[in-house]
Every structure is written in structure tokens, then in C-alpha cells.
N, C-alpha and C positions, 0 to 999 in steps of 0.2 A: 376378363379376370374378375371384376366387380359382381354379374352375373354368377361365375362357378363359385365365387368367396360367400355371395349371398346362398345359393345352394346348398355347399356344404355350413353354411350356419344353420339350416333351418333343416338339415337331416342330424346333424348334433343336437340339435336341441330338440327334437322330435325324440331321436336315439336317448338323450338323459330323462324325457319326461319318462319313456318305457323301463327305462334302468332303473327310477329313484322307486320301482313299485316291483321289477325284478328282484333288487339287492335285497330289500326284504323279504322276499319269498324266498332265494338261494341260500339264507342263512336259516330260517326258517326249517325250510327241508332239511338240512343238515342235521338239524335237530328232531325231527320225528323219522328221518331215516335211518339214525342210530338207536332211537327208541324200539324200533321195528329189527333193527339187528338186534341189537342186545338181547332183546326178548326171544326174538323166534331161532337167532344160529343161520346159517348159511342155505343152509336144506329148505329148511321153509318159510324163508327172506325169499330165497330163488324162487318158490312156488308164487309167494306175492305177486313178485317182481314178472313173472312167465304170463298169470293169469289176466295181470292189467295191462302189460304188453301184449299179448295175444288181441285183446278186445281193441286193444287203439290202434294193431295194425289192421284187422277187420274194418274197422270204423275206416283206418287212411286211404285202403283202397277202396272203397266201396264210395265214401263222400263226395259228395261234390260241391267243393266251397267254393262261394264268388265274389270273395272279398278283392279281388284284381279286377274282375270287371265291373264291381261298385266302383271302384276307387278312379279307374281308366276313365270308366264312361258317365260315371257319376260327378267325375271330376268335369267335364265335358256340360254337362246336364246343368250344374250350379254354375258354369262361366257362360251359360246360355240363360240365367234366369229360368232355365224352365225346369219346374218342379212337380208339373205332370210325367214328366218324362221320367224324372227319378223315381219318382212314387211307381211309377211301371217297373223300372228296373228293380228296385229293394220286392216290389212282392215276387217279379219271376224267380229273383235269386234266391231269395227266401225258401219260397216254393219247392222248388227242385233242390235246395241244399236239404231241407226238412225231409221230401218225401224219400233220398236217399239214405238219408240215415237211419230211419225208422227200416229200411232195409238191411241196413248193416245192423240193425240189432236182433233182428230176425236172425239171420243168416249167424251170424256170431253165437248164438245160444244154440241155433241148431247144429254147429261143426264142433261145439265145446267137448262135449264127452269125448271123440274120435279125439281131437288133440287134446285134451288133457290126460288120456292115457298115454300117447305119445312123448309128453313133455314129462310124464313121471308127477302127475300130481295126486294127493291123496284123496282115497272117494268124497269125502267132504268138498274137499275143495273143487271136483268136479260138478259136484251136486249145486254148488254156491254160484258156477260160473256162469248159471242160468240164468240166476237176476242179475249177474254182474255184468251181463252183456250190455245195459241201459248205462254202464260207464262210456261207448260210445259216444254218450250224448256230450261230450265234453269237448267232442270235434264238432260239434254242429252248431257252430256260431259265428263262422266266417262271415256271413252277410252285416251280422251288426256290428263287428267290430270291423268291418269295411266303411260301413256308413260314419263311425265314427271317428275311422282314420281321414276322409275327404273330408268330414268339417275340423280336422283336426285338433280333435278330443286325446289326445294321445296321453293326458294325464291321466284318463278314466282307463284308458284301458294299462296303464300301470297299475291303477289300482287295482282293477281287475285281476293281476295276476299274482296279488296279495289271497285270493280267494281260494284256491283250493290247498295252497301248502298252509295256510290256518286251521282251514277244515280237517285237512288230514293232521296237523299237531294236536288241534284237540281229542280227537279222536286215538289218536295214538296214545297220548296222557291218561285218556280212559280205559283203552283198553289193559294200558301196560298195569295201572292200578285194577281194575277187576281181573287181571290174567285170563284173559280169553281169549289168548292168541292169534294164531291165524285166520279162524274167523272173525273173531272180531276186528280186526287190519282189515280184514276185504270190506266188511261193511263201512269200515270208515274210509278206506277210500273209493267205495262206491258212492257214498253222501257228497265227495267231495267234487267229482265228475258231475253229479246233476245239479249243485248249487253253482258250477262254473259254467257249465250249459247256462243256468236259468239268469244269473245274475248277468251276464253279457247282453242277454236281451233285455232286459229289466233296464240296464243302462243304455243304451239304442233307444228304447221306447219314451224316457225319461228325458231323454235332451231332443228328442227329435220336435219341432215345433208342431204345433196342432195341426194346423192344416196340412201338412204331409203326411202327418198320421193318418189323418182320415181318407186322403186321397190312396196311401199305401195300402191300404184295409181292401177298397172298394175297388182300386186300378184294378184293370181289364190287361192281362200282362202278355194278351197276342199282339201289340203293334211293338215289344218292343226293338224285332229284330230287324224291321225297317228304319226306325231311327236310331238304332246303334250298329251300322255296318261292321259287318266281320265280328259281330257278338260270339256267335256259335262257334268258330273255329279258334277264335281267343280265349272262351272261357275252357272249352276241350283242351286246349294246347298249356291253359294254366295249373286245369284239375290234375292233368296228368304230371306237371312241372312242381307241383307239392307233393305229389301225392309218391313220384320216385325221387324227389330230394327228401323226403322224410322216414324212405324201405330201408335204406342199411339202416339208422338210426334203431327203428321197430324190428327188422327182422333178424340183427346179428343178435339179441338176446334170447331170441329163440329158435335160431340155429344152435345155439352153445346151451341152452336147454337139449334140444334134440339129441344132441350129438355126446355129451358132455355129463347131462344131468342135471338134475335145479340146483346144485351145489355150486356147482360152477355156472350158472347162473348167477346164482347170487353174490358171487364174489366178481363177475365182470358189473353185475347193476353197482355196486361198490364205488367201484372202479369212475364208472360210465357218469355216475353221481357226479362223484369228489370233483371231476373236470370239468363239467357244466358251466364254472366259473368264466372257464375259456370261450365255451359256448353261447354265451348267454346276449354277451355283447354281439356279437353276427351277427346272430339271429333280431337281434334288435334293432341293429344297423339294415340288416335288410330291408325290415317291416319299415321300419322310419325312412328309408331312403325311398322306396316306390312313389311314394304321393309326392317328392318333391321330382324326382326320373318323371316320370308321367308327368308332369307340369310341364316338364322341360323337352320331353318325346313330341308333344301335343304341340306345341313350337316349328318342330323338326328338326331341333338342335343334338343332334346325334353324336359330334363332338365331342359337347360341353357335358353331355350324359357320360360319357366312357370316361373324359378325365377328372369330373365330379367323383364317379363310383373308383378310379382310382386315388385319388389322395386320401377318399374316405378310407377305405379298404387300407391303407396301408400306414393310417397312423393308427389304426386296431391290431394291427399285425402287432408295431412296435411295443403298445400298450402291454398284448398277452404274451411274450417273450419270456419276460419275465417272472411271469406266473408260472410257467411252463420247466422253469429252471428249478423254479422251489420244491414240483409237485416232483424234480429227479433227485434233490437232497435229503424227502421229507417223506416221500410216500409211502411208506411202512407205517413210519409215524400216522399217516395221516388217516391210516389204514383202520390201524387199532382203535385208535377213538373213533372213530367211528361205527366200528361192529364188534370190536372187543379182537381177542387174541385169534378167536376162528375165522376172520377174515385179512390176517398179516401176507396173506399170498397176494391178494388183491394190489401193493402195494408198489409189486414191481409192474404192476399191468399197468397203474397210472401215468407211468412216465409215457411210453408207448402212446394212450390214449390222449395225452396232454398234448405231445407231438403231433398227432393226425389232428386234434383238431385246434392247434395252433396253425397248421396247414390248410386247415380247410376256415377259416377266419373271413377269407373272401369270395367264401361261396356263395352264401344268401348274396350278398350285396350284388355279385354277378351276376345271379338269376334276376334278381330283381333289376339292373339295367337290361336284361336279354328283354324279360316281360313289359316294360316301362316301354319298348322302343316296339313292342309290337311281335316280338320272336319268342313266347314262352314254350313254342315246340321244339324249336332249336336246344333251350335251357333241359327238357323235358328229358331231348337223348342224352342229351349229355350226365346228366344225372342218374337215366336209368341202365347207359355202358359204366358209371361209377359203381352204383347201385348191385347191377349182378356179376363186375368185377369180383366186389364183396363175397359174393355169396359164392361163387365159383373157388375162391380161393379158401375159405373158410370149408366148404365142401371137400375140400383138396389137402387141405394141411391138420387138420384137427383130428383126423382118425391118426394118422402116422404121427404127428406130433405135440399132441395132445394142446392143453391149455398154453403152454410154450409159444405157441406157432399165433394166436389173438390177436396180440400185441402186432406183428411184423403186418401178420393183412389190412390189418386197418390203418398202418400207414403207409403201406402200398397203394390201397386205395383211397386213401386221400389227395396223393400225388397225384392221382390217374383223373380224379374229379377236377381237382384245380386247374389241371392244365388241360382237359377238355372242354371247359367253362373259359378258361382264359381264351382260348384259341379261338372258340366261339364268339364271345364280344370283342375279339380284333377284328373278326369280318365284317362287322357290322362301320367298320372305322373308313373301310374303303367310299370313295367318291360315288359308288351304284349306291350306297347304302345310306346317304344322307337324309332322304323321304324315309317319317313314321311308313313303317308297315303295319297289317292288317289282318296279318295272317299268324 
């Protein structure tokens, strides 16, 4: 018990260092994403909202972040003293997250015209989405903010996430004073994607001590899959376990693009916004809960990991309850101030939306035991039968009943994620299952 109490003290207070630099970013956004309503209307809020979605779902599939196998085997590497070994790991992951991305921004500029006729965006904005595809770079930072979660910097990277909802405020404040609409919105939050790229490594590079730096620059990063066993099929098994716990997220606003029109686009990003509140702690809980799981996996305490991630997980549930309730008494309300009277539809979406992801509350933190414990392929399916759940449903309900029908699938498939996520880390509870796996 002393063990799991120490555990969950040091994922709470990892989770509050992330929160105290989230809360000001979520109120932040609230405030340049109604700048951006007001100003632009529904129609070309939704184009916004399509164009920078479109690029970060390019960027999620395409990435390959190795923030889980810094954290796993880097964690591993600094309880070894050996900081040759790490310097190997931070440059391969480096490496291969960098040279993917640069992929995905290729790839992303060259599919833009073809889908931004498809999504109904205006020639401008098809024209724009060229250079806006270097907003990808805003995913390619997994390797340093892994680095900095194993020495447990977790304050920097709150503050980190102060950085692009400033960027985009500022920029909102100016363009809304020059009126230059929706061009002007994309370039500012184009700036704000490559300052969230750049500053993440800025901060990695700044606290990392000299001699690793220099070691990291010069490592030789072919030995490092002999002294990190079962590297290859972990980091595989993780890229793919972000990359479809993050698809419904990115792809239902551009199904409802598709299907629907930027109009209703823009009143689901509305929507998808105003509830982030519920969001925000998970995902935070997740991030924060791995590096203390992975301490505890590395042990082979596979137990004390399942009922750590459950007490965690469920005094977050009780937290967002009630938040959940407000967004069903209020959310018209909460509608309007935020985009003015053309986005009041948005309002009954909320509650819907608040419910799927007060539902899905323990799903980072479950992935992140599945990964901790050595099974992020296991985490992977389960999230990508969530995932085209989603999209099969939304494919299936949205022509026949139009915007009506959003709300119901997505907490359909929240249900379906939890309890495939859950089912998944009770296997791991069985007596075969007490050895970290590898795979």
C-alpha cells in the first residue's frame, strides 16, 4: 500500500505540474477561439478548423514519436548510469521522428488541393494550405518532451503548453483588429505550430547537461537496438497506439467536413473545444502516469501498476462528473459566447460530447498501463476497433440523419473504447502476466 500511495502521489503531482500550464492555455483558447468565431461565422471557422485538422491528422499518421521508448528505456539507461546509451537512444529517436515528419509535410501539401476541394474549402484557403502543411511540425517533438518527462521536468513541459494558445491569442487580437480574416487565422496559427515545434526543443536542449549533449550530437545510433531489447517492436507497437488513440479525435471533424460541410464543422470544433475541459486532465493523467507505470513495470510489479492506474483513473472520473452536468444545464449558453448566435446549435452537441469524454477519462491512463507494462500493440487495437468504430458509424448515420445522429456515435464509441481498453489491462492481471513483457 505505501508503494501504490507513493505512486499515485508522484502521478498527481506530475498530472498538477502538466495542469498548472494546461489551465492557462484552456482558458486562453477560449478566448482566441471566440475571436475566430466572431470574426469569421461558422462557414469559415469550419474551413479554419478542417485545414489545421486535416494537416495534424497527416502529420499523426505519418509521425513517429518515441517519447515511450525515451521514457521506457531511457528510464532504464539513467538507473544504469549509463548515459552513452541514452545519448544513442535521444539521437535514433530524434532521427527517425524528424525524418518522418518532414514526410508528412511533403505528403500533406501534396494531398491539400484534392481534399480541400473535397472538404468545401475556398480557393484561398486551398492555396494557403500549402505552407500550412509545416503546421505538422507541431507533432514532431515527442523525443524531447520524452527526454524531459524521464528526468522529470514536467513543469517545463506545462509550460510548454502555454505556447501555442498565446501564439494563436496574439495573433487572433491582430488579425481581428486589421480584419483580415481567414487568412489571416491560418497564418497565425501556422506561427503558432512552428514556435511549439521549436520551443519544445529549445527546452530539451537547455536543461539537458553538456556532456549528453554532446554525446547525443556525435552517438553512433546502430548499437542501439542491441542494448534496448525489443526496441523495434515497442516503439512500432507505441507509434501505432498514439497514432489510433488520436484518429477519432482528428478524423471525426473531417468526416463531418466531408459529409456535412465546413458549417457543421465548425459548430462540432465548437462543440469539441467548449469540452476539452473534460479532456484535458486524461490526457494529462496519462502523460504523467507512464514514467511513474514504467518505473513500476521495470520492477515487474504488474499488480501494483493495474491498481495504481485504477484509483488514479477513477478519482478523475469523479472530478469531471460534474463538469459534465453543467455543460447539460448551460450549453447553449455556453455556445453563444463563444461564437455568437450562429453557433446556438452547437450547444446541444455539448452535452453528447461532455458525456463520451467523461467516458473515455480512463483511457489515456489505460493505454499508458497497457504501454508501461510492455503491450502498447495490445492498447493499439483496441483503440484502432474504437477508432473505425467511429468512422463506420458516423459513415452510416450522418447522411440519413444528419448533424442529429454526432452526438449519439461518439458516445457509442466511447463506450466501445473503454471497455475494450478495460478488458485489455484485466489480462494483463492474470498470474501468466506478472513478467514486464517485451513485445
Amino acid at each position: 500500500m505505501a508503494e501504490d500511495r507513493g505512486a499515485l502521489r508522484g502521478i498527481f503531482g506530475n498530472t498538477l505540474r502538466l495542469l498548472s500550464g494546461k489551465a492557462g492555455a484552456g482558458i486562453i483558447s477560449l478566448v482566441y477561439i471566440a475571436l475566430a468565431a466572431h470574426a469569421l461565422g461558422p462557414k469559415d471557422y469550419g474551413i479554419l478548423v478542417l485545414v489545421h485538422t486535416y494537416v495534424l491528422a497527416v502529420g499523426g499518421v505519418i509521425e513517429f514519436p518515441g517519447w515511450h521508448a525515451v521514457v521506457r528505456y531511457g528510464a532504464q539507461a539513467l538507473l544504469a548510469g549509463d548515459e552513452r546509451r541514452l545519448a544513442r537512444l535521444l539521437k535514433c529517436a530524434a532521427a527517425l521522428e524528424l525524418a518522418c515528419g518532414v514526410v508528412a509535410v511533403v505528403i500533406s501539401a501534396l494531398l491539400a488541393p484534392w481534399i480541400g476541394a473535397k472538404l468545401g474549402w475556398s480557393a484561398r484557403a486551398i492555396e494557403l494550405s500549402l505552407p500550412y502543411s509545416l503546421a505538422v511540425l507541431a507533432t514532431v517533438r515527442a523525443t524531447a518532451a520524452g527526454y524531459l518527462q524521464v528526468i522529470g521536468r514536467f513543469g517545463l513541459l506545462g509550460v510548454h503548453s502555454l505556447v501555442p494558445p498565446v501564439v494563436r491569442l496574439i495573433g487572433a487580437v491582430v488579425v481581428w483588429i486589421g480584419g483580415w480574416g481567414l487568412v489571416g487565422f491560418l497564418w497565425a496559427w501556422l506561427a503558432a505550430a512552428v514556435l511549439e515545434w521549436a520551443v519544445m526543443w529549445i527546452m530539451a536542449f537547455a536543461v539537458m547537461p553538456r556532456s549528453l549533449r554532446g554525446l547525443a550530437l556525435a552517438a553512433d545510433p546502430r548499437g542501439v537496438r542491441a542494448e534496448n531489447p525489443g526496441i523495434v517492436r515497442f516503439m512500432l507497437g507505441a507509434n501505432a497506439d498514439v497514432t489510433l488513440a488520436e484518429l477519432a479525435a482528428r478524423v471525426t471533424p473531417l468526416a463531418i467536413g466531408w459529409l456535412g460541410g465546413p458549417a457543421a464543422a465548425g459548430l462540432f470544433a465548437i462543440a469539441q473545444r467548449a469540452t476539452t475541459v473534460i479532456a484535458q486532465p486524461a490526457q494529462s493523467l496519462g502523460q504523467a502516469a507512464y514514467a511513474e507505470l514504467a518505473k513500476l513495470a521495470a520492477r515487474g510489479e504488474t499488480a501494483l501498476v493495474i491498481s495504481t492506474i485504477a484509483r488514479a483513473s477513477g478519482v478523475t472520473m469523479a472530478i469531471a462528473i460534474p463538469v459534465c452536468v453543467l455543460f447539460g444545464l448551460f450549453g447553449d449558453t455556453f455556445a453563444r459566447l463563444m461564437g455568437g448566435d450562429g453557433f446556438a446549435a452547437a450547444g446541444g452537441l455539448m452535452l453528447w460530447l461532455a458525456i463520451a469524454r467523461t467516458l473515455l477519462l480512463c483511457a489515456p491512463p489505460l493505454s499508458a498501463a497497457l504501454t508501461a507494462l510492455g503491450r502498447p500493440g495490445l492498447s493499439a487495437t483496441m483503440n484502432l476497433m474504437g477508432s473505425f468504430s467511429l468512422v463506420a458509424l458516423l459513415s452510416i448515420a450522418l447522411p440519413d440523419w444528419g448533424q442529429g445522429a454526432i452526438g449519439p456515435c461518439i458516445v457509442a464509441q466511447a463506450v466501445l473504447t473503454m471497455a475494450l481498453l478495460a478488458a485489455a489491462l484485466a489480462t494483463q492481471a492474470r498470474p501468466s502476466a506478472s513478467t514486464p513483457q517485451t513485445a
